[in-house]
N, C-alpha and C positions, 0 to 999 in steps of 0.2 A: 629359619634362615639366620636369624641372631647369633643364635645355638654355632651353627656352622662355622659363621664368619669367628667368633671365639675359638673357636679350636683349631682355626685354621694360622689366629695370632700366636695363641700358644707355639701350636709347630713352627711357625718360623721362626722364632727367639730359642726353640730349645734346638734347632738344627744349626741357626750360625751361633749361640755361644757354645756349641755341641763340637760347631767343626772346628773352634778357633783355641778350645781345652785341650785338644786330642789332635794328633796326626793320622789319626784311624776314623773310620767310617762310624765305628759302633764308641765311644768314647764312655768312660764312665757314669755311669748313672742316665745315660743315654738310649732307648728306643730306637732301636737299627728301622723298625718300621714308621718312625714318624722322619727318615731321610728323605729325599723328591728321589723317583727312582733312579740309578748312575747308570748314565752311559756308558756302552762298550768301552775297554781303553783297558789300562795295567790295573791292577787293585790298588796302587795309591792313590789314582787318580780321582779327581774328586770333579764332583759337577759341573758341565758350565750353570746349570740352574743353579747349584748351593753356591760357586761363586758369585753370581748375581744375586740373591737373596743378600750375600756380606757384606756386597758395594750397596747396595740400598741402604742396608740399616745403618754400619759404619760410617760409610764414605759423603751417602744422597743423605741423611738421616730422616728416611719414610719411615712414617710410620703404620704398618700393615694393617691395620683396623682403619687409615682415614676415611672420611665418607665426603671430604668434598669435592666440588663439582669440577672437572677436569678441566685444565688452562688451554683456552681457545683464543687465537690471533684475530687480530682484527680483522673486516672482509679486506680492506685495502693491504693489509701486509699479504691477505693468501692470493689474490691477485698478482702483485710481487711476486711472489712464490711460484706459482705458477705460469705467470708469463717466462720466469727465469730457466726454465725447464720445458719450456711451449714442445720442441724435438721429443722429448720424451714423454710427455703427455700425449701427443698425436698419434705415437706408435702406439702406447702404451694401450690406451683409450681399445685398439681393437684388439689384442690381447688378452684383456680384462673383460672384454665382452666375452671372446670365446673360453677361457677359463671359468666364467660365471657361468655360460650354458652349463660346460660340462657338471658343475657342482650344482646346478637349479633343483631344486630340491628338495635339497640336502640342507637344508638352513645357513648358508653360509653366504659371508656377503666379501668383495673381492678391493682390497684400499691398496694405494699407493701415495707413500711417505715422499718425502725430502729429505736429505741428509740430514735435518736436526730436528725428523718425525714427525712433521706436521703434517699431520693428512692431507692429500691435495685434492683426491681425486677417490669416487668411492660406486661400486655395484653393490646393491642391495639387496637380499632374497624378501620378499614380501612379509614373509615368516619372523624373520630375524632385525624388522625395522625397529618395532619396538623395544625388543631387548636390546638393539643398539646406541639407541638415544640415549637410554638411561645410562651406559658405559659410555658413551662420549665416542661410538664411533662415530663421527663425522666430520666431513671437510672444515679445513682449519684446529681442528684439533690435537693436541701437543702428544703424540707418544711416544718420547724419548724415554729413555729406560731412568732418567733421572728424574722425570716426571712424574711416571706411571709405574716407575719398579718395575722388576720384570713382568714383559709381556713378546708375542713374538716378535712385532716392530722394533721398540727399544731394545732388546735384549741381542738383535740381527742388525742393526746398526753399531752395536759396541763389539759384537763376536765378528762382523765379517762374515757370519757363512750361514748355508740356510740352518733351520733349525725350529722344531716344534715345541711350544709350550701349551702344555693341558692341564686345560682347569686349575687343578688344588697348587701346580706350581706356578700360577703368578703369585706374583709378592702380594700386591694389596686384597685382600677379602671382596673386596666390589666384584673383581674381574673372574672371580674362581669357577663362573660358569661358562669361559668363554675356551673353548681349542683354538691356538692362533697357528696354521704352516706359516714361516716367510722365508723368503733370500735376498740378499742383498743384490744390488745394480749398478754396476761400475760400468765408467768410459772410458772409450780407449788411451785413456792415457794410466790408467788401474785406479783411479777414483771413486771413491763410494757418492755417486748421486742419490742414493734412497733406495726404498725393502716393498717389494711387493708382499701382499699380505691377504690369507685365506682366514677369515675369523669367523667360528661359528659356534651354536650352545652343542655340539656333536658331542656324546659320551665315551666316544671312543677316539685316539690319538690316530687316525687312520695316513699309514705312511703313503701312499698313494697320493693322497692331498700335495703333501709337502714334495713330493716327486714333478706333479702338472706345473706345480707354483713354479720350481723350479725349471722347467721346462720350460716353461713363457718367460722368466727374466733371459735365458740364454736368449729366444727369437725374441725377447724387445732389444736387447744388445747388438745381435747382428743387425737388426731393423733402424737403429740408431745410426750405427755405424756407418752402414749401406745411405743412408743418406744426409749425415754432416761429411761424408766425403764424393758424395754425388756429383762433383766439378772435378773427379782427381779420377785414375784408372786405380781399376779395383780387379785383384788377383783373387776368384772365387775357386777354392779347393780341398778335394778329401779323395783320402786311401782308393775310396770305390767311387765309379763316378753315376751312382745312379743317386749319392748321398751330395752332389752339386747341387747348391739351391735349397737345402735342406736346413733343420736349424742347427745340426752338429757340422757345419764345412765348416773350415774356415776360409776369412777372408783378412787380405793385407791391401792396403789404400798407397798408390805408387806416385811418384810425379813425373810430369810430363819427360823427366831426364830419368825416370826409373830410378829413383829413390824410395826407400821405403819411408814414408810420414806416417803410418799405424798401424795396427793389427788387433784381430779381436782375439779374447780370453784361449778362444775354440785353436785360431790359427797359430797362438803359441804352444798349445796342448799338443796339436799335433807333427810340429817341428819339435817335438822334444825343449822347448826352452821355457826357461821360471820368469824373466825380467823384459819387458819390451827394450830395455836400452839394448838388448843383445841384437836386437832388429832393425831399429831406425836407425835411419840414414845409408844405409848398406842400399848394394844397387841388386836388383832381382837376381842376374848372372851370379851374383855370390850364394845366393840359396839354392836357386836351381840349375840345372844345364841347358836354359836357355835366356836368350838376350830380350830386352825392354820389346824390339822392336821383330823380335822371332815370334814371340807370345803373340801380339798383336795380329799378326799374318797367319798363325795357326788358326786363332780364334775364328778371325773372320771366314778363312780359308774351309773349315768345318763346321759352318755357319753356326758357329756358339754353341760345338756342341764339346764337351770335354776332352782335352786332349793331355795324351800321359806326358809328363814332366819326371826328372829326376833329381831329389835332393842331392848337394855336393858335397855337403857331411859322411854323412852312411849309405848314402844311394836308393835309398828310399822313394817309392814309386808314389806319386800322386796323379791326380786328373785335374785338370784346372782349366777354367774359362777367364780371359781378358774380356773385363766388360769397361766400356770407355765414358769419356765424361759426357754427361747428359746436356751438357755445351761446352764449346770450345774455350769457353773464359779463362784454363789455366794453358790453354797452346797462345791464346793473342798475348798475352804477357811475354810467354817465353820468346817469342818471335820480336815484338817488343825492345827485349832486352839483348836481344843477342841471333835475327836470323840466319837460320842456315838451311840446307836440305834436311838434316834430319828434322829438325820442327816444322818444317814444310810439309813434310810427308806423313808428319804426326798428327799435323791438323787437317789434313784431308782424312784419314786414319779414322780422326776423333765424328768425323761427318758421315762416316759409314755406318748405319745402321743394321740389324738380320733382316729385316726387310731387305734390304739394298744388296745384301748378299745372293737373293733369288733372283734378282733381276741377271739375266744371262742373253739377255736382249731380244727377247717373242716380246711384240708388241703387247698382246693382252697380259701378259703377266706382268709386263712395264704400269701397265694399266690400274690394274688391280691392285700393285703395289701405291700407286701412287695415292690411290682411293684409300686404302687402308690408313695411310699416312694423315689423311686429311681428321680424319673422325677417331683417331687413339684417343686424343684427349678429350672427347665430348661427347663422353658418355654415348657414345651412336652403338648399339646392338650391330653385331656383322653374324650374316648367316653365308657362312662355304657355300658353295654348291660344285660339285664337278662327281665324276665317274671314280670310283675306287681306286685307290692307289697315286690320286694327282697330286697331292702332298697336302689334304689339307690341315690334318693338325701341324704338321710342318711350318705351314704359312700362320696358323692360329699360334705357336708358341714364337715363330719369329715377330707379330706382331705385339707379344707382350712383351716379349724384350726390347722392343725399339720404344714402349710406351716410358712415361715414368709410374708406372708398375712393375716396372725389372725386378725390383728389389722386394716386392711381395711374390707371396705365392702361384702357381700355376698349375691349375688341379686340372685334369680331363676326366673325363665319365664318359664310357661308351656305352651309349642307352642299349643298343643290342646286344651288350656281351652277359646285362646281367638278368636274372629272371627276373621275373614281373613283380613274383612276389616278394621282391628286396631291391628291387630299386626307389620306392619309398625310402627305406630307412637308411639306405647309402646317400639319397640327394639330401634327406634334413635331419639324420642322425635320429638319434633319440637315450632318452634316459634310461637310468638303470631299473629295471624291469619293468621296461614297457610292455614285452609282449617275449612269449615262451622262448628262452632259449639266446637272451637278451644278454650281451656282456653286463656282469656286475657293475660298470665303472659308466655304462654307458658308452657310445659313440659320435664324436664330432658328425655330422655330414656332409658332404662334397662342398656344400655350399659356404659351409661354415669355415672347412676348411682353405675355401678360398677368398676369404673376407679381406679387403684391402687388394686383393689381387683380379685374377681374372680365372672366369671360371670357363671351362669349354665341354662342350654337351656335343659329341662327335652321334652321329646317327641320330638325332634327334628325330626323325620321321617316324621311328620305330618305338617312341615313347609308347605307353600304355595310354590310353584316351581319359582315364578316369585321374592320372597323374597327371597330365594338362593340366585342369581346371589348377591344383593347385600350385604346379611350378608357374602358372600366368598371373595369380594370387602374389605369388612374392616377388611376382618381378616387377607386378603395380606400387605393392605395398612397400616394400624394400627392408621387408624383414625375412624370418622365420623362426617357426614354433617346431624344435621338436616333437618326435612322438612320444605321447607318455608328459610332455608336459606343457604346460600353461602360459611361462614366460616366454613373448617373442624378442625376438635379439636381433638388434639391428645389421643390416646387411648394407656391403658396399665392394662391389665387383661389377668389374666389366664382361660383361656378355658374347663370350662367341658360341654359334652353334654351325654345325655339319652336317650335310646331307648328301648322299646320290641320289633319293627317290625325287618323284616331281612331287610338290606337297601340294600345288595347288589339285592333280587328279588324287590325293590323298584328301583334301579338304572335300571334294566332291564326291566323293566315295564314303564320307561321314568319317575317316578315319584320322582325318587331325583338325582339330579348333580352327577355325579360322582368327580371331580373334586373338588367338597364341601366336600365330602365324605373322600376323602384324606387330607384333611386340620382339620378336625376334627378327624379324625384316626393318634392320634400321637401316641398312643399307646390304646389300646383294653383294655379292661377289663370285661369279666362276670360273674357276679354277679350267683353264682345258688342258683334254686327254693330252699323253707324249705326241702322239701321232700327230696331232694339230702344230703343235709348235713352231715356231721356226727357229729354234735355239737349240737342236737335238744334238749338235753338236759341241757345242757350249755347254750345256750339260752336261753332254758326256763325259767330255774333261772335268767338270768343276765335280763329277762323284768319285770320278775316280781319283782324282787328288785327296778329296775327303776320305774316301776308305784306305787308303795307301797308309804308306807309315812315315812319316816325318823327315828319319834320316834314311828311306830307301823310298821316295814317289819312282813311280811308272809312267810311263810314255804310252802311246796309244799308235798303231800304223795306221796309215790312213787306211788300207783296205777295209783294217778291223771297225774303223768309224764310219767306213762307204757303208760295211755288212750292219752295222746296228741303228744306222741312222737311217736305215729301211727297214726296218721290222716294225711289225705292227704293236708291239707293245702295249697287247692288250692288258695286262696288269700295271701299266703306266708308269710313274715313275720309277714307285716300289720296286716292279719286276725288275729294272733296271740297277736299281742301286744291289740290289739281289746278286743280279749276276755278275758286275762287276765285283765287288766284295767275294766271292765265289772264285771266278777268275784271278783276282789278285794274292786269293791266298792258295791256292794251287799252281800258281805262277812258275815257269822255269827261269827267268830272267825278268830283268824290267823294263821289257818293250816286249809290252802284248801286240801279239798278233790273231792271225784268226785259227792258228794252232790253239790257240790257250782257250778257244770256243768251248765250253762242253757241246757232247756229243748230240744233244738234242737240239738244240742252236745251228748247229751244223747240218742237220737234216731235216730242219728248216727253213734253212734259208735255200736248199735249192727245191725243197719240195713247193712250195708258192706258184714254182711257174708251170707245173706239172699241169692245173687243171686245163690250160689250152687246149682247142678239138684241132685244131691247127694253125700256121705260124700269120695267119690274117683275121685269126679271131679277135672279135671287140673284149672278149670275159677281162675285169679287170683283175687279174693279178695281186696286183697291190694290195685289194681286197686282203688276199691272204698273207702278204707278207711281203717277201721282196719277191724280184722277177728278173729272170737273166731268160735274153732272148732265145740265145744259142740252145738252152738247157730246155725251154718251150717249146722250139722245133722239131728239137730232137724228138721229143717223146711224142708229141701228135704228130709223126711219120711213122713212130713204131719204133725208130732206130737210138739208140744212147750216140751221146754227145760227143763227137770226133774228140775232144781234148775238155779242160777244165774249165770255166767261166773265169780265170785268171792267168799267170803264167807261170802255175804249177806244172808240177809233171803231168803228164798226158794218162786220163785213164782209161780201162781196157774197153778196147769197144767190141757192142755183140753182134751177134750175125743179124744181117736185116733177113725178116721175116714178112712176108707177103700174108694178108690178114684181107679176109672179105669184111664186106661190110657191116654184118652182124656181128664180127669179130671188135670189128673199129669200134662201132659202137660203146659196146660192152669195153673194150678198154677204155674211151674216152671218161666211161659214167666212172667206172673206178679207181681213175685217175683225180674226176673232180673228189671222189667221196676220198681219196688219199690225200688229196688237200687240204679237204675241209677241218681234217682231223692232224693235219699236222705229220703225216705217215705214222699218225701208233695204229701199228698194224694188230693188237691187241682190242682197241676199238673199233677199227672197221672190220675186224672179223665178228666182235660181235654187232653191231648196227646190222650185217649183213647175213647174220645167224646162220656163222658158217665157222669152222675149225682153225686155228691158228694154219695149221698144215693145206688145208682147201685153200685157205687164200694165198700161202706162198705157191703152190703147184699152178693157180691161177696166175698168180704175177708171172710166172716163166713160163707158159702158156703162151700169154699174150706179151711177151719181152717187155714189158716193167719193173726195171731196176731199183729198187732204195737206191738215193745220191748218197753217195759212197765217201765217206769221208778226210780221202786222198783229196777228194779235190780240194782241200783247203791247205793242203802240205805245198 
């Protein structure tokens, strides 16, 4: 090791008096291979490492053989230190946790500096504690690059940008066995607060490392951002909007008069501009082609879900969500100093929650909203319960955005969608070659990936029984251990889970924990079907506003809301937002009517009142759908319907036909079985194990018409 550290002094006195003789790489009398290797660039260009080797020896005057013990602040200054920085500590703290899964190992241990390198804060691989004591990795310890010479902290505090140093090129001999990735951490005002940092004994410069690091300073940046501006309205936005809420969007921090006060690194990247002053103080309407107080009414209007924008620059398309302040503290000031209606209307605005957006006035969903309201911040586990399609991740992702977990993650997992045998390693990740066939790099898992956020488990009924035992493991414990490795890593997420099945005949049938079952029942909540509602009409407008387009919404006739707020809607919400969205983009004009029905809709809404034996029968109708009396009569007579169940044009009516008894009969039955099925006469000829052609020659037989789709002209 003597031997080494020697030859590692020589090479650096013969590389900076090498580079400072010559304007060339290879200088006289010089060893082109005892240079640190050069980065990509022109051929004059010359290291940032051989430039840091120059400033150490010249400028620091280290000298690269020292062997003493590295300079460590007192605990009361790294308190200091640390309190000073408390915001970015707290994001930091679970970033550093998921970045150190991902490297668990791998011998690498995961530190974050301050702007004048003192360690603040540090993850440890088990492996790598002791070789780190003895280099001075540890909290309160000094590694400025005037300190320690080049190393990846020091050396990414003076460069500004990430950047890897291995081994043989740090400057002092001590350090030669360590590979440091880091990047620096600027705040929104472009300030370098300190360098996260991946150091480990790895023999290999592995760019991947310095990629995650990388990756984690972006989402501690926007996590930062997202809440030293958490009292102010926050413009979250990207190109694609499924990349909202992601850590590449950007985001811009507004004031209650829509001023811009900030912007992250991300949201000047993708407006094209180099300098925040090009941004602050301009009012939204200058960036994009809509107003402070348009964005807001979008937002909510499409209950927080992305809605397209256009730059005023180049015309550039983005998606962006208004997400508002997590109290009113910057509208009571404005009002304060100056009320009018628009702060009036800002501060009610600021009171609207995505929760508060579902409310469309059904009492149970009043309900259920208000319940959810109560238990966001207390930790209380909520388990969905309703029927397919009632909106429950809907309600699960409005719920995290009304939390103060907006600003974290929002991962879903549908336990049904995935097989059995990888839903393990989706819910807790695992290491890199844990098992055949294993990414190289390893994988986050769901849970990891929703740490500080909220995690949601949609079909949970459907889990695997043997995966119980251990998702009810970490929900006691409040960690988890990938597969494949050792270290567990602390866990912190809010719980929602979904179901349609009953889990309690699932408990008794041996097929879910009961014991799981109480740990995810902090509190209950059911969602009910469309059908139950009393708000179908309110809904119905508030989807079709959301699917519309901004500068062309759509109107609704009432007929068309008489015909859909009677349908049974057996795919519940869904099915509806379906076909409106369906509807409005097939649309001839923007007042839908019951013309703009597709054609199956239409031939079910008069087939419902078909199964009647006749016009004093109890059969509920509704049952199937909707029910017009006249259209009931008709058919349990034999005879079609004098004119239309509205006041359309009149359609053709057929001859009455005299039918015995056996006859009646036998229509009544195929009338109910035309019902049941909706008239696909493709299914009831087969239910009835008879030819598409048998059962039309049938219908004309017994005068049973398809409703004819004039009648809704």
């Amino acid at each position: 090791m003597l031997e080494i550290a020697v030859e590692h002094v020589k090479r650096v006195h013969s590389v900076v008096h090498g580079r400072l003789e010559s304007n060339h790489a290879s200088g006289p009398g010089l060893d082109p291979s005892l240079l640190p290797e050069r980065e990509p660039g022109p051929p004059a260009t010359v290291s940032r490492i051989t430039q840091s080797w120059i400033r150490c020896l010249n400028e620091y005057k280290l000298d690269p053989g020292a062997c003493n013990d590295p300079e460590v602040v007192s605990p009361a200054e790294l308190r200091e230190r640390q309190e000073r920085l408390a915001d970015l500590q707290a994001v930091a703290k679970v970033e550093m946790a998921n970045l150190y899964q991902q490297l668990a190992g791998s011998g690498y241990a995961i530190m974050l500096t301050d702007r004048d390198g003192v360690l603040l804060n540090y993850f440890g691989d088990p492996a790598f504690t002791h070789a780190a004591s003895k280099t001075g990795l540890m909290p309160g310890a000094l590694w400025s690059e005037r300190a320690q010479g080049t190393n990846g902290m020091g050396t990414c505090l003076f460069e500004r940008r990430p950047l890897t140093v291995h081994q043989d090129e740090h400057y002092l001999s001590r350090n030669i066995g360590l590979t440091c990735a880091a990047a620096p951490i600027f705040d929104h005002e472009g300030e370098l607060v300190g360098v996260l940092d991946a150091s480990g004994e790895s023999h290999l410069a592995q760019q991947h490392t310095l990629a995650l690091v990388s990756m984690s300073v972006q989402m501690i940046e926007n996590r930062v951002f997202l809440h030293q501006f958490r009292h102010e309205y926050i413009v979250r936005f990207h190109n694609r909007p499924e990349f909202v809420g992601t850590l590449s969007e950007g985001a811009i921090a507004l004031s209650v008069t829509g001023k811009v006060l900030g912007a992250t690194r991300c949201a000047l990247f993708q407006l094209g501009l180099r300098s925040r002053d090009e941004i602050i103080g301009r009012d939204i309407a200058e960036l994009f082609n809509v107003t402070f107080c348009g964005l807001i009414d979008s937002s909510v209007r499409k209950a927080f879900h992305p809605v397209p924008i256009f730059e005023t620059r180049n015309g550039a398309r983005f998606f962006a969500v208004m997400y508002q302040p997590v109290s009113n503290r910057s509208t009571r000031h404005a009002l304060r100093d100056g009320p009018d209606t628009l702060a009036a209307l800002r501060s009610e605005q600021s009171e609207h929650t995505a929760l508060d957006a579902l409310d469309c006035g059904d009492p149970q969903m009043r309900a259920n909203i208000e319940i959810a309201k109560r238990v966001l911040e207390r930790k209380v586990a909520i388990l969905l319960q309703g029927e397919t399609g009632t909106g429950k991740e809907l309600f699960a992702r409005a719920a995290h955005l009304s939390s103060s977990r907006a600003a974290r993650p929002f991962v879903a997992i549908n336990c049904a969608s995935i097989p059995e045998a990888l839903v393990e390693s989706e819910l807790f990740g695992y290491r890199s070659g844990a098992f055949t066939g294993a990414s190289k790099d390893g994988q986050r898992g769901k849970l990891l990936q929703a740490n500080g956020g909220t995690l949601f488990l949609d079909e949970i009924g459907d889990m695997p029984v043997a995966l119980q035992a251990r998702l009810l493991r970490v929900l006691e414990e409040r960690e988890v251990t990938p597969l494949g490795s050792e270290t567990p890593v602390k866990l912190d997420i809010h719980l929602i889970s979904a179901t349609h099945c009953d889990l309690h005949q699932k408990i008794a049938q041996g097929e879910f924990r009961e014991d799981l079952y109480y740990r995810l029942q902090g509190v209950t909540i059911t969602l009910p079907p469309l059908r139950e509602r009393a708000d179908r009409i309110a809904l119905i407008r508030q989807l079709a506003a959301q699917e519309s387009d901004d500068d062309r919404p759509v109107t609704l006739d009432e007929r068309l809301l008489d015909v859909l707020d009677r349908q049974r809607w057996p795919g519940n919400v869904r099915q509806l937002r379906h076909l409106l969205r369906t509807m409005i983009a097939l649309r001839e004009s923007d007042h839908l009517g019951t013309r703009d029905l597709p054609p199956e809709y239409r031939i079910k809404t008069l087939a419902v009142a078909m199964p009647l034996r006749d016009p004093d029968s109890t059969v509920d109708a509704s049952a199937h759908g909707l029910f017009h009396p006249r259209v009931a009569a008709a058919n349990a007579s034999g005879h079609s319907p004098a004119g239309p169940p509205d006041d359309g044009p009149a359609s053709e009516v057929a001859p009455t036909l005299k039918l015995n008894p056996l006859q009646s009969a036998e229509r009544n039955a195929l009338l109910q079985e035309l019902g049941r099925r909706d008239w696909n006469l493709s299914s009831v000829a087969r239910e009835l194990h008879m030819s598409r052609n048998t059962l039309y020659r049938k219908l004309q037989r017994l005068n049973i018409k398809p409703p004819d789709k004039s009648l809704f002209h």
